[in-house]
N, C-alpha and C positions, 0 to 999 in steps of 0.2 A: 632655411634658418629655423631652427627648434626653438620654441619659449627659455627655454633658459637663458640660450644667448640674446635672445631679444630684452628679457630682463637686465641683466647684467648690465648689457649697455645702454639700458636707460639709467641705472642704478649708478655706471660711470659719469654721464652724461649729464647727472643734478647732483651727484658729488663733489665734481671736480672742480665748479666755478666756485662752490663753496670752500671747497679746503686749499685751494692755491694763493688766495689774500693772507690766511693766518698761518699759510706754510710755505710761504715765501715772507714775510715780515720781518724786515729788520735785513732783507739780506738783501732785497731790490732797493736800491736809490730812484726816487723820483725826481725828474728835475724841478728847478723852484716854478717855473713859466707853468708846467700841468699840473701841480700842486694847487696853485691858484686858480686854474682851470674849473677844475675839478671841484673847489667850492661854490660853484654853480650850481653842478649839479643838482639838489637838492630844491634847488629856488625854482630851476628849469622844469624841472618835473614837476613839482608841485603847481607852478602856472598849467602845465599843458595840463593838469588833471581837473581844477576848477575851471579852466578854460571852457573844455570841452562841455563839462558839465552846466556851467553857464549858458553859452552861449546855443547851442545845440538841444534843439526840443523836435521831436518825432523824427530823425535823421534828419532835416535842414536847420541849417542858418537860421536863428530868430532873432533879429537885430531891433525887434519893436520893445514900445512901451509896457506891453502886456507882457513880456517877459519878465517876471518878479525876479527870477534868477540870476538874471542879467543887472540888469539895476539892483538890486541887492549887493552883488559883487562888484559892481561899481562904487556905489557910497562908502562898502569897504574900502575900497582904495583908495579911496582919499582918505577917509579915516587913519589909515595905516600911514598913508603919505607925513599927516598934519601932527601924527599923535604920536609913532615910531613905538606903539604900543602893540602887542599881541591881544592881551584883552580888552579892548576897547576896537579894537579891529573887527574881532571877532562877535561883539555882545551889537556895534552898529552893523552887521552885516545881518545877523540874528534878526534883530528889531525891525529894521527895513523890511524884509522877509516875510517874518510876520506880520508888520503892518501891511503889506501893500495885500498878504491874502486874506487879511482880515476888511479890508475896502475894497474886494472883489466881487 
């Protein structure tokens, strides 16, 4: 296989999931059940990305106190739970954070 074609079809290969959503629009019906699905996604991803980042210190598990990251993202969530606010979500998550490395 010669560079060129090895380009090309990488060049296919990150075009195509790109240009098939806005060149297919309008012409695909989604059903209403994966329409609603689908507004998950966003929430989904977004958990496993703080998730991870939370609770995950040196590649293990760190489910203790001395995880600020953890408890941080926790007070957020109730925060978010109690308030149903984005910035107050975000400024108690902040605060905690900085408090707890600030009493370290």
């Amino acid at each position: 296989m010669n560079d060129w074609m090895l380009i090309g079809g990488m060049a296919l290969l990150t075009f195509m999931p790109r240009y098939l959503p806005l060149g297919l629009a309008g012409r695909v019906h989604i059903a209403p059940w994966l329409q609603r699905a689908l507004t998950f996604v966003p929430v989904a991803v977004l958990t496993a990305i703080v998730a991870q980042t939370a609770l995950y210190r040196h590649g293990a598990l760190d489910l203790t106190w001395h995880n600020h990251r953890a408890t941080a993202a926790l007070c957020a969530a109730v925060a978010a739970h109690f308030s149903k606010s984005m910035f107050v979500t975000v400024i108690v998550g902040l605060a905690t954070f900085a408090l707890l490395g600030f009493l370290a």
